[in-house]
C-alpha positions as CSV (number, residue, x, y, z in Angstrom):
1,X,0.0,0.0,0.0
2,X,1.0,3.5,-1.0
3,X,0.2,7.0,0.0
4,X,0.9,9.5,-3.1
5,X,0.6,13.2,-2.4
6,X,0.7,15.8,-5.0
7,X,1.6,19.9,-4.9
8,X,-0.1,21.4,-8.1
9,X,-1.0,24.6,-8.9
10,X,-4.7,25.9,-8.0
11,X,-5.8,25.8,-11.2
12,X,-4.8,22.4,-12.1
13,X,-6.7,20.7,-9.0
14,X,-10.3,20.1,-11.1
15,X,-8.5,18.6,-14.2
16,X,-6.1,16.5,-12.0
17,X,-8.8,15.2,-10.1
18,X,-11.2,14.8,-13.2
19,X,-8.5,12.7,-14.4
20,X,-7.8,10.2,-11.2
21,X,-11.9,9.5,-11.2
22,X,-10.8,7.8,-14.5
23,X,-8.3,4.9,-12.4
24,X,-10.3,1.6,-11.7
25,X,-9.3,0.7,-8.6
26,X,-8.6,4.3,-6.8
27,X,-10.7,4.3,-4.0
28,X,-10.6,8.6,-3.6
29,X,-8.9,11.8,-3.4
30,X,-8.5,14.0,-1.0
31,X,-7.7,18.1,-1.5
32,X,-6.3,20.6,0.2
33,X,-5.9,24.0,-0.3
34,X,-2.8,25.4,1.0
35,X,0.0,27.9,0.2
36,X,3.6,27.8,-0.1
37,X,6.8,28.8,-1.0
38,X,10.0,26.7,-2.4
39,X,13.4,27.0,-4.3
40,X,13.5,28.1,-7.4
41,X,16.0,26.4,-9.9
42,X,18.0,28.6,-12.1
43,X,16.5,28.5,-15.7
44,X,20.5,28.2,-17.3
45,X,24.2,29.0,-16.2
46,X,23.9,32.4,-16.6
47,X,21.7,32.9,-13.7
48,X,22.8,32.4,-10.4
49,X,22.2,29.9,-8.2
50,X,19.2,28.5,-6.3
51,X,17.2,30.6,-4.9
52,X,14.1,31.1,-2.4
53,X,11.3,32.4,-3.4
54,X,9.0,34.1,-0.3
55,X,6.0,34.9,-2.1
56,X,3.4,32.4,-0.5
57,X,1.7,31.1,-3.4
58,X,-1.9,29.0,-3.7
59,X,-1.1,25.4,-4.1
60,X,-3.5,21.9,-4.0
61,X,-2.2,19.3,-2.5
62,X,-3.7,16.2,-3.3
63,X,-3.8,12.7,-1.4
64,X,-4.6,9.6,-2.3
65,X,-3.7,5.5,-1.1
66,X,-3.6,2.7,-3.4
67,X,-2.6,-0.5,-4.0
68,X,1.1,-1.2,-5.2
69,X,0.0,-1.8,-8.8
70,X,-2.1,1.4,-9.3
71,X,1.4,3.4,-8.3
72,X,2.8,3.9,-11.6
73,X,-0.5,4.4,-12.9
74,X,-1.9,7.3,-10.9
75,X,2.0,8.6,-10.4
76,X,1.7,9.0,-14.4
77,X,-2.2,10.2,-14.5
78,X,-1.4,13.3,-12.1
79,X,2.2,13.8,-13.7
80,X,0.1,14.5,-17.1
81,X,-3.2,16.1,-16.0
82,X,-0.8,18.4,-13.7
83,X,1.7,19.4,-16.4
84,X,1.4,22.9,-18.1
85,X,5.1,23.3,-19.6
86,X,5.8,25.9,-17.4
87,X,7.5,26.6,-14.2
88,X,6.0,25.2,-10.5
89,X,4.1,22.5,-12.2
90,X,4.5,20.6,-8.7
91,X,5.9,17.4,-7.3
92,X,4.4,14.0,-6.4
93,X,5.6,11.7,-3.3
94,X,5.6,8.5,-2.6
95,X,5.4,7.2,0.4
96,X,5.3,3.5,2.0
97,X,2.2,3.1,4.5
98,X,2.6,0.0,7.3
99,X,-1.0,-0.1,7.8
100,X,-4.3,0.8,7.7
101,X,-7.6,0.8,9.6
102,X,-11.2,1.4,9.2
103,X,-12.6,2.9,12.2
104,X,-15.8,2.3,11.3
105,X,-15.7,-1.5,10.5
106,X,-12.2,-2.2,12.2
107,X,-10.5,-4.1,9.0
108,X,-7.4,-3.3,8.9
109,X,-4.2,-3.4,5.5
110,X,-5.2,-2.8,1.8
111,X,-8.7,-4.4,2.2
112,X,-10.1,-1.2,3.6
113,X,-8.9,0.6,0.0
């Protein structure tokens, strides 16, 4: 079992999510509506290195769990849906979960996905 999150920009969060309704198999999403701020990487050698940017921008994270062979599938799904071709597109982790439990029913591991 997996937890993927995603940081996309505002205006990708309805596409992205349109498009992970499509995956057979993925239980749900979850968004959140945050803001941050990150490094930005120099766009060649002439300018200088990293640097911060402090401007708190509007970000979505999204969340989701699945099973170990939907990874590369919604890993690919939000890398595409998320992608405009220009700067701050986002990131996706992936992260191991242990285990699981459903509070209502009390299963517990992948069976509650």
């Amino acid at each position: 079992m997996k937890k993927i999150e995603a940081y996309i920009k505002e205006d990708r969060i309805e596409p992205v999510a349109n498009a992970l309704r499509g995956i057979d198999g993925l239980s749900g999403v979850t968004v959140i509506h945050a803001e941050g701020f990150g490094r930005r990487e120099a766009a060649n050698e002439r300018e200088p290195s990293p640097e911060m940017i402090h401007d708190f921008r509007g970000v979505g994270r999204l969340e989701t769990f699945c099973s170990d062979e939907l990874v590369e599938k919604v890993v690919e799904t939000l890398r595409e849906a998320a992608h405009t071709g220009l700067r701050h597109d986002g990131k996706i982790f992936v992260l191991p979960v242990d285990d699981a439990l459903q509070v209502a029913s009390g299963k517990r591991g992948p069976d509650i996905l």
